[in-house]
N, C-alpha and C positions, 0 to 999 in steps of 0.2 A: 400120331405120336408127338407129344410133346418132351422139349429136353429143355431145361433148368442150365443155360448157357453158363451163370452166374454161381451156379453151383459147382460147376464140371472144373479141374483143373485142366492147366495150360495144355498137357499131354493129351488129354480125353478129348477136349475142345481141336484140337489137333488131326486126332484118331478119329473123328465122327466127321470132319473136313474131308478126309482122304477117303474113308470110305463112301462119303456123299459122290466126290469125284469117281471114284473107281465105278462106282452104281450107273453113273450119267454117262461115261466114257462108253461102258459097252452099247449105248445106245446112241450114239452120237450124229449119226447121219439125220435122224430125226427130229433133232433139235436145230430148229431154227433161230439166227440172233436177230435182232432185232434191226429195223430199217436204220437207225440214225449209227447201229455199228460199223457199216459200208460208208458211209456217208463220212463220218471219223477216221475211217482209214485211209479214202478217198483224201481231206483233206491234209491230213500228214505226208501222205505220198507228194501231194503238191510242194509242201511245204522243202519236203526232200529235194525232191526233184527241184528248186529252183533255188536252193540253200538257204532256206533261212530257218532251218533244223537239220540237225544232224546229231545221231547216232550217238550212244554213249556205251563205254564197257562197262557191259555188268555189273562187273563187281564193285566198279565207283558208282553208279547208279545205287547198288543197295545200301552203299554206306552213307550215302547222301541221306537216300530212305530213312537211315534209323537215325542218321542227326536231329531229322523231324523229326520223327517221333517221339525220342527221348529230350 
């Protein structure tokens, strides 16, 4: 099945996201991630753990996000 991303509004593009999730969630034990995603979580943990990153709330985190973007 192919979808025309460029065609689809914001909404639909949105609604075809979540039902992709909803699809892969019921299956999830099966899905394995990939070796260098341990390996990235692994190195943040370190990073944590010895401070030289730390934690941010959310919801400054997203508005950060859309400073970028926009």
């Amino acid at each position: 099945m192919n979808l025309d991303l460029r065609q689809m509004s914001h909404e639909q593009n949105l609604q075809a996201m979540h039902l992709l999730w909803e699809d892969l969630a019921q299956d999830a034990d099966s899905i394995n991630s990939p070796a260098w995603h341990g390996e990235v979580l692994r190195e943040t943990e370190e990073r944590v753990r010895t401070g030289t990153e730390r934690g941010r709330d959310w919801e400054d985190a997203k508005q950060e996000l859309r400073k970028r973007a926009g």
